[in-house]
Every structure is written in C-alpha cells, then in structure tokens.
C-alpha positions as CSV (number, residue, x, y, z in Angstrom):
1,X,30.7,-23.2,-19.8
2,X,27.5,-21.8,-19.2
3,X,23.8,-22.7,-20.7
4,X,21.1,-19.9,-20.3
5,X,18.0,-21.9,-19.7
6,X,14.6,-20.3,-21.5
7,X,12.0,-18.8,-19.5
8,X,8.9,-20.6,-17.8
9,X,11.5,-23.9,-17.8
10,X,10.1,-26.3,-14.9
11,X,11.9,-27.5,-11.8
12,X,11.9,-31.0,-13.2
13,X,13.2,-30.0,-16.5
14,X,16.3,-28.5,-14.7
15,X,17.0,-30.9,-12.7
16,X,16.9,-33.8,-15.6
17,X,18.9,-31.3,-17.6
18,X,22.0,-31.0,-14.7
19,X,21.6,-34.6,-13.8
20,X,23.0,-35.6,-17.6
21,X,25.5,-33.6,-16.8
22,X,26.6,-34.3,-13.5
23,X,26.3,-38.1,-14.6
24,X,29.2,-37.3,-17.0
25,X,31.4,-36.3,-14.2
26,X,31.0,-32.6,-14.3
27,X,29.9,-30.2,-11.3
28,X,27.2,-27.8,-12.1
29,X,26.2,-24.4,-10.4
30,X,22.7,-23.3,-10.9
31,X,22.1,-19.7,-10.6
32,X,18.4,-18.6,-10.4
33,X,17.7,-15.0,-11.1
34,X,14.7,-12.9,-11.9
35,X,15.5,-12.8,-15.4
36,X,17.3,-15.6,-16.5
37,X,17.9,-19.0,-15.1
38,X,22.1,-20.2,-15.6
39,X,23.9,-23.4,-15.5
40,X,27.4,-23.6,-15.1
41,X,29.5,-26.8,-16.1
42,X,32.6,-27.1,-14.0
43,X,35.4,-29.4,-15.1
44,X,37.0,-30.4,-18.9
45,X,34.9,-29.1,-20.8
46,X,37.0,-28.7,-24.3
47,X,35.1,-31.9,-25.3
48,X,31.3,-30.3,-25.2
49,X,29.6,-29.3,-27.9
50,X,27.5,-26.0,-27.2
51,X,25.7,-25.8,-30.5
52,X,25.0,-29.6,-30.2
53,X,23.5,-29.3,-26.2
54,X,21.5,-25.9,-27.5
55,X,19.9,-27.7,-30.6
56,X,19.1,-30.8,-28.8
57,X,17.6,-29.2,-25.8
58,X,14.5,-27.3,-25.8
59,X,14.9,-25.8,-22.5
60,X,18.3,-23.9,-23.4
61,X,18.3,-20.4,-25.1
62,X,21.8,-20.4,-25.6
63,X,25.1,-21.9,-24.1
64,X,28.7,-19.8,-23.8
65,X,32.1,-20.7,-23.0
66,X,33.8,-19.1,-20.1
67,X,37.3,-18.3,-20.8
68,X,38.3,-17.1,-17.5
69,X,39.4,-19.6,-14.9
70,X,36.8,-18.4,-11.9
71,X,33.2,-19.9,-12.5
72,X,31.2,-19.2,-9.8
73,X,32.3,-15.6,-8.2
74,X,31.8,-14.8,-12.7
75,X,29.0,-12.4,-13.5
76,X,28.3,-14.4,-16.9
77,X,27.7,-17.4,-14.7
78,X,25.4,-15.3,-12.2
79,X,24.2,-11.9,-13.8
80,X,22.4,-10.3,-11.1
81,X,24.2,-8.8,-7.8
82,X,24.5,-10.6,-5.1
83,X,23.2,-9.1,-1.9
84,X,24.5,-10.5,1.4
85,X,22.6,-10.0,4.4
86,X,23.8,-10.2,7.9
87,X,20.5,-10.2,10.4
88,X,19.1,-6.9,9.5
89,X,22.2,-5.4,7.8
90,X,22.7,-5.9,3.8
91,X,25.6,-5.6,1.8
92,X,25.7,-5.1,-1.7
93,X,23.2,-3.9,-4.6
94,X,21.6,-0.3,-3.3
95,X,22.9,-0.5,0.0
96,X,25.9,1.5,1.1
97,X,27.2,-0.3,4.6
98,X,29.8,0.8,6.9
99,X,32.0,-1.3,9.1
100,X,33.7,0.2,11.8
101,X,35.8,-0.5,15.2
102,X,39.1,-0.7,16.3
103,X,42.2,-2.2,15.0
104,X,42.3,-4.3,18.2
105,X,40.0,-5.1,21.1
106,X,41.6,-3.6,24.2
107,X,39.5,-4.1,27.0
108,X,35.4,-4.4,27.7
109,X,35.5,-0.4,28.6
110,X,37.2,0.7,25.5
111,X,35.1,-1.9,22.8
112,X,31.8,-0.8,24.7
113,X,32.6,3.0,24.1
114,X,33.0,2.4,20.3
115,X,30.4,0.0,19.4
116,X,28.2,2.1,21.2
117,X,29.5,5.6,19.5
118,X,30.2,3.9,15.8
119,X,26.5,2.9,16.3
120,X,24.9,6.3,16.8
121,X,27.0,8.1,14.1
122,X,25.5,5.3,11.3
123,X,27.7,2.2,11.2
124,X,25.8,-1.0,11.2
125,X,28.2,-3.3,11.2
126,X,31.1,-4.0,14.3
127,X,34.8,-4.7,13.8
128,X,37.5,-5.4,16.3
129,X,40.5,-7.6,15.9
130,X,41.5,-10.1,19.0
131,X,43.5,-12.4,16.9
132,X,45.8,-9.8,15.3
133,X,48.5,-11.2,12.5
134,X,52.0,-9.1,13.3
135,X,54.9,-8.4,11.0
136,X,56.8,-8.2,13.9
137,X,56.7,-11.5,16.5
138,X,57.1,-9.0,19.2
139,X,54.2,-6.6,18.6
140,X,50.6,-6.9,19.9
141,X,49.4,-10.3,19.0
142,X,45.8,-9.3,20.2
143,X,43.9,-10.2,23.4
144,X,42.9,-13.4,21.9
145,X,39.8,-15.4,23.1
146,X,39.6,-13.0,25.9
147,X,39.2,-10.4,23.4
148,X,36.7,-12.3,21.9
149,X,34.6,-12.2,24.7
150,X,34.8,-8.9,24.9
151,X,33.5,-8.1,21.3
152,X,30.7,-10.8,21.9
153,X,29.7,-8.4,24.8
154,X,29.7,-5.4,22.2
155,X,27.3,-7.1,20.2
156,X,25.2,-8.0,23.0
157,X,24.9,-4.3,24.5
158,X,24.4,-2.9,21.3
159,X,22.9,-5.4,18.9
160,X,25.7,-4.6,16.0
161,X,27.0,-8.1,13.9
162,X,30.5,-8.1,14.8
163,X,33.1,-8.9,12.3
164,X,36.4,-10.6,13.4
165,X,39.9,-11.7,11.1
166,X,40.5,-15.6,11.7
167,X,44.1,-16.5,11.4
168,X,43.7,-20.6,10.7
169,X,41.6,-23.0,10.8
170,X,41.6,-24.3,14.3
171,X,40.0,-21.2,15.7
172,X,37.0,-21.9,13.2
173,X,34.7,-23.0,16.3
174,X,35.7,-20.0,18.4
175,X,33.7,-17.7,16.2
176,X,29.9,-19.6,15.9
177,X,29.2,-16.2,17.4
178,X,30.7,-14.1,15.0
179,X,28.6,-12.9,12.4
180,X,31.1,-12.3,9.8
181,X,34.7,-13.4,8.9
182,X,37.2,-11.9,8.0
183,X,40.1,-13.2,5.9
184,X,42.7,-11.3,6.1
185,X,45.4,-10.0,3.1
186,X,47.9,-11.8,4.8
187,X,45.8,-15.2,4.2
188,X,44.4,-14.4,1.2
189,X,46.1,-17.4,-0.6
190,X,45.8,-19.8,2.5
191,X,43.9,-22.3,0.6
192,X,43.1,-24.9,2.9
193,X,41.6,-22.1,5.0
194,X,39.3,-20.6,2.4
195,X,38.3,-24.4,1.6
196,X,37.4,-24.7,5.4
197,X,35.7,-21.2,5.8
198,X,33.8,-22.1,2.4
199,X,32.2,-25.1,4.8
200,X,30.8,-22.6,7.0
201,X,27.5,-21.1,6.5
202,X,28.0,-17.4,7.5
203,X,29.3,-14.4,5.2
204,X,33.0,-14.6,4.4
205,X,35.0,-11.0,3.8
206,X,38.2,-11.4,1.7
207,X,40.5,-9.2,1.6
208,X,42.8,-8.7,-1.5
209,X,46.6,-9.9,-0.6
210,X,49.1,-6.5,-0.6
211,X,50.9,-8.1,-3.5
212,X,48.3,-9.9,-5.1
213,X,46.5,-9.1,-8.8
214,X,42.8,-8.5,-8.8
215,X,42.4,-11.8,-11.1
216,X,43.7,-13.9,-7.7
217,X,41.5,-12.4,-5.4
218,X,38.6,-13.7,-7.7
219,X,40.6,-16.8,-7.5
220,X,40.4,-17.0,-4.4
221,X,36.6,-15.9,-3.7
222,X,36.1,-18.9,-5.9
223,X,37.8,-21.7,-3.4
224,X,35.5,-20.3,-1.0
225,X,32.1,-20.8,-3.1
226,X,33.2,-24.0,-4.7
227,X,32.7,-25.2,-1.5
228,X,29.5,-24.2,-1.0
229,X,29.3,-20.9,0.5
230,X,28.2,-18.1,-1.3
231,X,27.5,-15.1,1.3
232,X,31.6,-13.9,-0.2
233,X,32.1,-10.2,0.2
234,X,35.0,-8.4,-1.4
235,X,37.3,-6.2,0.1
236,X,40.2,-3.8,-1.5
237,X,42.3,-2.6,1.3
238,X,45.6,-1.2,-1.0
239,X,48.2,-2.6,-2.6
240,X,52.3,-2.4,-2.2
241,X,54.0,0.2,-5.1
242,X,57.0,1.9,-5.3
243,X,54.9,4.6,-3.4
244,X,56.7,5.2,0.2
245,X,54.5,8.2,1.7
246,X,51.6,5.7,2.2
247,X,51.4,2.2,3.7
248,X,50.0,0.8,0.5
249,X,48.2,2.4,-3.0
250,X,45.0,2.2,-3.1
251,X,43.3,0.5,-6.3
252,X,40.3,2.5,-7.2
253,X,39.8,0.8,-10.1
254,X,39.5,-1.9,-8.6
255,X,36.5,-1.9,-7.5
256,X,34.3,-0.8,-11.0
257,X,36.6,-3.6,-12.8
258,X,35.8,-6.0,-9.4
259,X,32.0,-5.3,-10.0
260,X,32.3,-5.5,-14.1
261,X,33.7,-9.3,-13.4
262,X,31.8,-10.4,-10.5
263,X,28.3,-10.7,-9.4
264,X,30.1,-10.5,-5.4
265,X,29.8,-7.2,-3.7
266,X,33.2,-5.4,-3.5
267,X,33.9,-2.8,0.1
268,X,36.8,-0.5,0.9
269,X,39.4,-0.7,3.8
270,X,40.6,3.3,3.5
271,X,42.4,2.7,6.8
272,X,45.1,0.3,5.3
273,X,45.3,1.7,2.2
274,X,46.9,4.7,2.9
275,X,47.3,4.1,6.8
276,X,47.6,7.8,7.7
277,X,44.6,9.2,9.8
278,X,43.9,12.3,7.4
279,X,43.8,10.4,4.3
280,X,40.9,8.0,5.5
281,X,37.7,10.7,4.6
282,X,39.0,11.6,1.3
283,X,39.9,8.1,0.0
284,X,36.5,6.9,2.0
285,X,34.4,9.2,-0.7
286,X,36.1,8.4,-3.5
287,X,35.2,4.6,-3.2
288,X,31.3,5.7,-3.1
289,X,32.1,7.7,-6.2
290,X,33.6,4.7,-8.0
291,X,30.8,2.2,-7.0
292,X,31.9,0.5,-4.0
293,X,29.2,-1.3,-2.2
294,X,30.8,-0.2,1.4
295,X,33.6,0.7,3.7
296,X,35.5,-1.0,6.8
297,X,37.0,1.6,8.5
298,X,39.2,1.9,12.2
299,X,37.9,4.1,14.5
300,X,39.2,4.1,18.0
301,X,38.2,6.5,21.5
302,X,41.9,7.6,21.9
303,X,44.1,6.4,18.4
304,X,47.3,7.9,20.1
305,X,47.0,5.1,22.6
306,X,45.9,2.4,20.5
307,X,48.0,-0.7,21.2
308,X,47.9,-1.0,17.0
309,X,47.0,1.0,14.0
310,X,46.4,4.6,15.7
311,X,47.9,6.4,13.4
312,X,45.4,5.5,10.9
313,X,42.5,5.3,12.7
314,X,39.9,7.7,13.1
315,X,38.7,9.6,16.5
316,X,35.5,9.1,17.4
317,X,34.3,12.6,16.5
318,X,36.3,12.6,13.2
319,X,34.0,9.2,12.2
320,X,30.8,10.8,13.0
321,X,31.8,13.4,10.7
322,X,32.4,11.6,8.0
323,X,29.5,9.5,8.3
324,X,27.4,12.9,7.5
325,X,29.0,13.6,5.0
326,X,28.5,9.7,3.5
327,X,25.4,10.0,4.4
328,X,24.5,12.9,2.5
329,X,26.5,11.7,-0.7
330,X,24.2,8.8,-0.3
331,X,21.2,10.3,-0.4
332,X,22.5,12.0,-3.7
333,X,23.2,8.7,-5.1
334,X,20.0,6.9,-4.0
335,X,21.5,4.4,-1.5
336,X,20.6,3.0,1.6
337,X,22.6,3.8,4.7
C-alpha cells in the first residue's frame, strides 16, 4: 500500500505520519523524489482503510494498493529511476555503462593487459572472476583470494571499480575492496545471501537465475533492499529454452518490461546469453535499442587460451570495435558513455 504525500509536506509531518504507522506494526519505505513524496506500508495490510487514511490526513493526495508481491524494487512505490553511482561511474537513467574483463583472473600480467586495454576503448567499469562457480567439480574453480589480489592491483594501476561474483557469505569480508558485487544466476535464489549482501553498503548486481521468471528476479532484488540496501542493479544474462545452438535465449523483453515494473536499473550480459564469440556485438546493440541501462561483457587478450569462457569472449581488438560502434549509437540516442 502506498500513500502519495502532497507537495510542500514538512519533515515533521512525515515523520508523525510513518510513526502511526510503524506503531501499528507495519514497516514503511519512504521514497523522496523530485516530484512526489511516497510511503510504502509493508506488512497485512487487507485491514487498512485507504479512503479513511486519505480523508483523515491532510498531508496525503492519495493512497493505492499494490497488488504485486515486491514493494520496494516497485516503480509505484518509487517513480523516478534510480541511478547508482560507483565513485565517478553511474549506472542507470541517461547513462549507458559498460562492464568489461575476463571470465577469470589468470595472472597479474594478463588482468593488467585488459584493465588497461578495456579502459582505453570506453569501459568504465572492471570485471574478473576469482571465485568462479563450476558445473563441473573438476573445471577451473578460479585463482581464489590470490586472484583477488590480482584484480585489486588492476584497480590500482588503472583506477577502474572492479566488479567481482561472491559465491557465500563467508567471503563477504574479502571484498571491502570490491566496489561492486556480483550475485551470480546460480545464487540468484540464495536467500540468506542476498539478506547478508543487503547488510552491506556497496552496489549489488543480480543476475537473473537461467530458469527463473522475470517476476523472481524482482523477488529477489527485493530481499536485498528490504534489508536496507538500495544501490540494486539488474542484470539479464539469458535464459534456458528448448533452443540448443546457443548456451541460453536471451530475453529482450526483459528488460523494457524490467524497467516498466521497477524503478532499478536493468544491464545486459550478451556473453552468457548466447555464449558464442560472434553473437556478442549484435545481441550487445540490440539491448541499447530496447532500453537497457548497460552491458557486462568478457573480453580477454587471447580467448583461445582462456582457462574459462573463451569461446564467448571477445578479443581485445574485437571490444574496441564494438565500443565505437556503442559509442556512436549512443550519441544518437543522447546517452552518456
């Protein structure tokens, strides 16, 4: 349920107005935009009278129930776009941000090489995996906290934020450094771990879950905010069909529906979508077209050595290509780069 306060309404008079509220045993979420000023109720709320808290209340314009079961990621609850800034770097409305690295951290040489390449065609943002979750027990499991290191050192010689996946929540202290998480699709629906990363005050990316429906992502963007943290980005990355000839589908329309029902900014993973190398461009352009607010995308200094995901991941040369070309469509659409 959701009350849209009137304009010019005081500090004071919002906080009496939640107070009543939370007195009764409900959670509130106050959203404060340029426009208009929102209060959300959280909990039972069959027994509350909208027209009743609307006449009785000079401060509220009008109240609304929300029928779907995600309050805070819901655009009724929070109208404007949410922009989420990493240092310099933002993500969301009118900004068009790429992420880009390798699969995998392989050594200081190789992470160097990238960041520092990635850099100079346009990415502003710095991905590399060193805790790397395998369908197989016996494939690269990712160099680990030694890795980590190594991506910390990126980040020094080049300034990038780095972005890294966390597998549980032990390794939560290992990543104060980090400047963005990643959950992976794999852990989309670890709850206790999206409660713990919703303690943490840095930007979460989620990915959506290979199997999962675009109502359960929200779901589970909303563990993470209920608990605080609202620096949530987005992230559709392809989903398992009866299609063979690509590692997943990917869900365009995902990502105009995504932004219709959420206030969160929504990216693209090309890379795992179709995870083969000369799909990555095309599909990459086709997310700007539908609206997506960025992409992550592997890029790697020799993909036919990579010790995981070469076949999908983009030579150095072929990303700074691409990156023109974003660029350009960019410029054409009025976005920042």
């Amino acid at each position: 349920m959701v009350f849209v306060l009137k304009p010019n309404v005081t500090k004071d008079q919002i906080n009496a107005f939640i107070y009543k509220f939370e007195a009764e045993g409900f959670s509130t979420i106050l959203s404060t935009g340029t426009e208009h000023t929102v209060v959300c109720l959280i909990g039972n709320t069959a027994k509350v009278d909208v027209d009743h808290i609307v006449h009785t209340n000079d401060i509220v314009e009008y109240g609304k129930r929300v029928t779907e079961p995600y309050k805070a990621v819901n655009r009724i609850v929070h109208p404007e776009n949410t922009t989420v800034r990493v240092g310099n770097v933002s993500i969301g409305e009118g900004y068009f941000t790429v992420i880009a690295g390798p699969c995998s951290v392989e050594s200081t040489e190789q992470i160097l090489e990238i960041a520092k390449s990635v850099q100079l065609s346009g990415a502003t943002i710095m991905r590399g995996g060193v805790f790397k979750p395998r369908t197989s027990p016996y494939a690269f499991q990712g160099l680990q906290e030694e890795g980590l290191k190594m991506l910390l050192a990126a980040k020094k010689a080049t300034g990038l934020p780095i972005i890294t996946e966390i597998m549980n929540q032990t390794q939560i202290p290992l990543l104060e450094e980090v400047d963005i998480i990643q959950i992976g699709a794999r852990n989309m629906q670890n709850f206790d771990l999206l409660k713990e990363v919703g303690k943490c005050r840095k930007p979460i990316l989620l990915k959506r879950g290979l199997a999962n429906t675009i109502e359960e992502l929200l779901m589970s963007a909303e563990y993470i905010m209920s608990e605080g943290n609202e620096q949530v980005i987005l992230c559709e990355r392809g989903i398992r069909t009866f299609e063979t000839m690509t590692r997943n589908t990917l869900d365009l329309s995902a990502i105009p529906l995504l932004k219709q029902k959420s206030h969160l900014p929504v990216i693209v993973d090309p890379s795992h979508a179709a995870g083969i190398r000369s799909l990555v461009a095309p599909l990459a352009k086709a997310a700007m077209a539908v609206g997506a607010d960025g992409l992550m995308i592997e890029a790697h200094n020799d993909p036919s050595r990579a010790l995981c995901d070469g076949a999908q991941s983009l030579d150095l040369k072929q990303f700074e290509e691409l990156m023109v070309d974003l660029k350009r469509r960019a410029l054409f659409e009025g976005k920042m780069m």
